[in-house]
N, C-alpha and C positions, 0 to 999 in steps of 0.2 A: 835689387832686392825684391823681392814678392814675398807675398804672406797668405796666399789667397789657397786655399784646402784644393785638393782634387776630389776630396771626397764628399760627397751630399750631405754633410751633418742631419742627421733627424733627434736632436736633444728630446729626450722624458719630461725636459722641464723641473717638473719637481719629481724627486723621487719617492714609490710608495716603502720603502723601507726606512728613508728618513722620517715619514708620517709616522710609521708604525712605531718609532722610538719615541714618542710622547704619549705616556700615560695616563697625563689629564689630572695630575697631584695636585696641580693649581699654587705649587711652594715658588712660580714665578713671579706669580698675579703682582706682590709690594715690589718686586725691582723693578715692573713694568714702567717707565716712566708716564705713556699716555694712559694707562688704565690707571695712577695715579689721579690725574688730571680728570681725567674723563668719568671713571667709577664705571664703566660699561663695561660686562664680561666681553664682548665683542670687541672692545678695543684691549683685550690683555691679551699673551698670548695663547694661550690655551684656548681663548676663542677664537683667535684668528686662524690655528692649527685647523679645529673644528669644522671653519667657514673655508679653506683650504681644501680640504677632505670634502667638504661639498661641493666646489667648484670644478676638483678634478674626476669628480664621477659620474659626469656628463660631458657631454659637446655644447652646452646649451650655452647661450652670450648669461653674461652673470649682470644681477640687479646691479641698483645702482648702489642702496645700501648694502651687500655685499662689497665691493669694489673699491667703497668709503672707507668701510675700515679698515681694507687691506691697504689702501693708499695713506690712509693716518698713522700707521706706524712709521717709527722713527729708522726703526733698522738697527740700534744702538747696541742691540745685543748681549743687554745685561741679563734677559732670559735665561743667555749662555751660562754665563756665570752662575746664576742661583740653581739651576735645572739638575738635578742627581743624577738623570736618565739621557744625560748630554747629550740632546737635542739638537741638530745643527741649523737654529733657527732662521739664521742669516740666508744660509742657501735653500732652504724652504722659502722665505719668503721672496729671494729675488727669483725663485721658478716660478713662483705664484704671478707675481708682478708680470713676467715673459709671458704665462698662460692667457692676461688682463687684457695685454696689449694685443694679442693678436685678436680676441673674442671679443672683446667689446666697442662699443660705437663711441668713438669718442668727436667731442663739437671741431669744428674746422678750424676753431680760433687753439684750442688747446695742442690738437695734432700738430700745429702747425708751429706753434712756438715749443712746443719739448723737442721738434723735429729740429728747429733753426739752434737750439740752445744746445742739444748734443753735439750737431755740429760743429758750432762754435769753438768750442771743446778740445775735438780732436781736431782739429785743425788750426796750428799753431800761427798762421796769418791772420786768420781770424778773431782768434784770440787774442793774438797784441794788441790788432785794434781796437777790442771791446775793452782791454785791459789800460790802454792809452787813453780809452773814452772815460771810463771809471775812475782814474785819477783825475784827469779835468776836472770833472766834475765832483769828485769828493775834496778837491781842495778849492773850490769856486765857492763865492759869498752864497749863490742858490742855495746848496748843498744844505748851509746852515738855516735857511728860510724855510727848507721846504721840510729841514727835520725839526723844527719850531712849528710852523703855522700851517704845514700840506696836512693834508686828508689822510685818513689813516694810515690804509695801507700806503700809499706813498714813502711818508714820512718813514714809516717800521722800513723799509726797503733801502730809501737814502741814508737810515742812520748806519749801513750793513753797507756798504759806497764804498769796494776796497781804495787806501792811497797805496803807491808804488811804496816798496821802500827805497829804491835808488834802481839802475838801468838793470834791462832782466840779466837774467841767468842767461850765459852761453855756453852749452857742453863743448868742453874739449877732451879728447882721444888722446890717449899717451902709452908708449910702449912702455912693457913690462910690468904693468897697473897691477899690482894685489887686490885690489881693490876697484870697482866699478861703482859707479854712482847715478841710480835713477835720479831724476830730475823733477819728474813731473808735468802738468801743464801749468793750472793755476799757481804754484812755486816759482814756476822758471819766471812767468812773466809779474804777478806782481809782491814776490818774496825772494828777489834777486839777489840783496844781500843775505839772508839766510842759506841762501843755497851757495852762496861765498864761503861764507862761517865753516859752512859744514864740511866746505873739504877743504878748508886750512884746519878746522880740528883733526881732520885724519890723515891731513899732512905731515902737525904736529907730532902725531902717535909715531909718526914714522912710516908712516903708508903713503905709496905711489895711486892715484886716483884718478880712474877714465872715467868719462860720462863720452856713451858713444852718439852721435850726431842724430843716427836716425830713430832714435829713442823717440816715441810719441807717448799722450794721453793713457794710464794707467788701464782707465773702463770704468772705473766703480762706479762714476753716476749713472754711465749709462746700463750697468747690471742696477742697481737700486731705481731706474727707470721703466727695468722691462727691456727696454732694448737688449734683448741675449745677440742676437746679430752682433752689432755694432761693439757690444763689449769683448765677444769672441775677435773678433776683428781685428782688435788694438791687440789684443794678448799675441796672436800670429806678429803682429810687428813687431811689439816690443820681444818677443822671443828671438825673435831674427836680428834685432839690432843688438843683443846682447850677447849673440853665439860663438863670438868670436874669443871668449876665454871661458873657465868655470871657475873662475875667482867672487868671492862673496859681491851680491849686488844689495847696493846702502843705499836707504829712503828714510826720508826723514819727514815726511808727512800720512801720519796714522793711518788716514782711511786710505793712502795708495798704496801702505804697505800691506795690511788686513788684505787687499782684493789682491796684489802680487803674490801674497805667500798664498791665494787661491787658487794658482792657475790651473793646480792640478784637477781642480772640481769644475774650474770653467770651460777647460777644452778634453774631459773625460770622454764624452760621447764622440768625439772624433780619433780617428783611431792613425791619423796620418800625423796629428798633433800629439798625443795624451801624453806618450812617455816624454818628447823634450817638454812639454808645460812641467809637468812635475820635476821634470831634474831643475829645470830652470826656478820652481817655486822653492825646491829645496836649498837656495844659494842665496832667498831676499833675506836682508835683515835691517830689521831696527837701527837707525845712530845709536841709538844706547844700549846696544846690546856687542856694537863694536868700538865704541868709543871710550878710551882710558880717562878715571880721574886725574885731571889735572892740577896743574901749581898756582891755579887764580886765586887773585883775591880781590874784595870791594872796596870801595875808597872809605865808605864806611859802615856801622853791622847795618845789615838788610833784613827784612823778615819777609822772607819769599814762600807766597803760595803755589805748589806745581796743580794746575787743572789738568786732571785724568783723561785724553783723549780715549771715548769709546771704542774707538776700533784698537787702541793701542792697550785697554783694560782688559776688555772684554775679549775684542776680537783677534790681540796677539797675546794677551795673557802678562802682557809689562807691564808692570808696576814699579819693582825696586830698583829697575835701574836705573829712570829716568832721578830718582832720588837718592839716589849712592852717587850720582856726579854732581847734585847740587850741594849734599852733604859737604862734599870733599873742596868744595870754594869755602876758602878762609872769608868767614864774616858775615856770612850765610845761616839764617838761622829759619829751618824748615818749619812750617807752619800748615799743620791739618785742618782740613774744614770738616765740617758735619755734610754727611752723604756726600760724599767726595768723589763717588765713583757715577751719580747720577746726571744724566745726561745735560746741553747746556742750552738742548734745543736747535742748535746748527745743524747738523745731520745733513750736509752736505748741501742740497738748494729748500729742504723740507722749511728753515726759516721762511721761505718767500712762499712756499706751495700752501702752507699751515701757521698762518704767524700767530694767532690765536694761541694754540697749543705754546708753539713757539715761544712767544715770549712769557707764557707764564713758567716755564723752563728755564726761560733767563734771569726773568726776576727772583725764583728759587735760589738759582749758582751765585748769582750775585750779592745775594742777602748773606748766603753763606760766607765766603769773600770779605765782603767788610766786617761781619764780626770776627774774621779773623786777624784784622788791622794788617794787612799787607803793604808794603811798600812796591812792591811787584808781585804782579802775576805771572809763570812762567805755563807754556803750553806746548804741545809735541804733535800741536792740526793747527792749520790754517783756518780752517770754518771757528773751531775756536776761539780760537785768538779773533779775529772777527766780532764775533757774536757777545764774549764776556767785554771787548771794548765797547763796544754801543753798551751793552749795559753799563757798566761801569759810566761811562758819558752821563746817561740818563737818569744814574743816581748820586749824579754832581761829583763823582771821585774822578779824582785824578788819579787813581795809581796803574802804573804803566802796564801793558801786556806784551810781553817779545815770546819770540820763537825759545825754546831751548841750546838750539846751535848758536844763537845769536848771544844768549846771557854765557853760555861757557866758553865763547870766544872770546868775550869782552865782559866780565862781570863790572869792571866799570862805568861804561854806557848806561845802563838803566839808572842807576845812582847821582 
């Protein structure tokens, strides 16, 4: 297999017509979540659009506070959602970010660790290791030492210490699949049972389900890096490891599906890729957008909160579905929070880049959360689930947070 272009890609990066679709209404500014936080026109997006438009009307390396506020966005994409003049803010800013990375000077110490951590990423040996190291360590007495008495940022980093939830994910290939099933990186190796769940739920439905072997790494952090290389990169593999039918391919973690159902906009400017990126974007879908309500039910009633994954609000536009199958569990009693669709601060590594920001983010979603007396929290992202468990820890609850594949596989379990 190859994936490697014949042809020289020369990408625009950001496009000037997507610029030109923002009018500068400022009806984004309150979904912003960091111009929330922040209060700074610069950090909302209409300023960042602004500071955008500045950057790409020269050659010149960009300050450092330009750079700042383009690197403190979340990427969350609720702009989208609020924006009349439907702005496609997301791919605006990860051309921006691509623009950053090649113009500016960045320290030896940072180049070098977003370099080793993209890495790590795509490169699924690598990644078990770091994923084998992270368990160790998130289930070791340390763990709890260091998120008691370490130093700040420490602590905020170890409380975010993924544990496995049981041995990774292994795709397997099967003839006559209706059904294909991405897998992911971070899923495979430390949300193994979830990535179980999910195709015994579409087993269930009565769907035959491949996950083809040489499936890699989605891209998305490394498009929300700047790295446009590296994310193009992966889209050439994962397109070629999936070309072998044009049956619907199912992802059940937000932000890999938002960057999948991209492709068409990530490999546009190549002209040896564009149209298979787009038929192939044309075929991702959501688990809840293929997955039948089922005949579960709880051992006993539950009052379940579902957390709204960004990329899956915003950035695919689903909302009812992932709540038409919680609905449909006997015993199940669905439970709204206030600002339900605002971000939780995960935003993929942005908790560790911006913890600051970060967890005044968290402590928002989680505030929300207990007043809505939950017994479980359900979620449809991994950074998620993540990020509202450490909170949740830190404000002495115990109520559990699982995958969504994993509460409709087994709505007994959480209970």
């Amino acid at each position: 297999m190859t994936a490697v272009s014949s042809h020289s890609v020369a990408p625009t990066h950001v496009r000037p017509e997507d610029l030109a679709t923002c009018i500068s209404c400022g009806l984004c500014l309150n979904d912003c979540p960091t111009y929330r936080v922040l209060g700074d026109e610069a950090d909302s997006p209409r300023g960042r659009i602004q500071l955008i438009r500045t950057l790409v009307a020269t050659d010149e390396r960009p300050t450092d506070e330009l750079a700042g506020h383009l690197d403190a966005c979340l990427v969350c994409r609720a702009c989208e959602t609020a924006c009349p003049s439907l702005v496609p803010f997301g791919r605006i800013m990860e051309g921006a970010r691509e623009v950053l990375r090649e113009r500016r000077r960045e320290g030896v110490v940072r180049r070098t660790v977003t370099r080793l951590g993209l890495a790590t990423i795509a490169y699924r040996h690598r990644l078990a290791r770091a994923s084998a190291l992270a368990d160790a360590y998130a289930r070791s007495p340390l763990a709890a030492v260091v998120r008691r008495f370490g130093p700040g940022a420490l602590a905020w980093a170890s409380s975010l210490a993924p544990k496995r939830e049981a041995e990774p994910y292994e795709p397997v290939e099967r003839e006559g699949a209706d059904l294909c099933f991405f897998a992911g990186c971070v899923m495979r190796e430390s949300f193994g049972e979830t990535e179980r769940a999910t195709v015994r739920l579409l087993e269930r439905d009565g769907h035959t389900v491949s996950a083809p072997v040489e499936q890699v790494c989605c891209g998305a952090l490394h498009a929300h890096a700047g790295d446009g290389d590296g994310a193009r990169e992966l889209a050439r593999f994962n397109i070629d490891a999936f070309a072998g039918s044009d049956v619907p391919i199912v992802v059940n973690a937000a932000g890999c599906g938002a960057h999948l159902k991209a492709y068409g906009d990530v490999l546009a400017d190549d002209p040896s890729w564009a149209e298979r990126a787009r038929r192939f974007a044309s075929r991702v879908r959501d688990l809840t957008e293929v997955a039948k309500p089922g005949a579960g039910k709880t051992p006993r009633p539950l009052r379940v909160v579902y957390q709204d994954a960004c990329h899956l609000a915003h950035g695919q536009k689903i909302r009812q579905q992932p709540r038409a199958l919680l609905r449909a569990v006997d015993g199940v009693t669905l439970v709204e929070i206030a600002d339900a669709e605002r971000c939780c601060g995960s935003a993929g590594i942005y908790n560790l880049t911006h913890p600051d920001i970060s967890q005044t983010l968290q402590r928002d979603k989680v505030a929300r959360i207990l007043d809505a007396r939950p017994d479980v929290v359900v979620s449809a992202n991994p950074g998620c689930m993540l990020q509202v468990a450490a909170g949740l820890r830190a404000a002495g609850s115990n109520v559990k947070v699982v995958h969504l594949a994993r509460f409709l596989d087994d709505p007994a379990a959480p209970g």
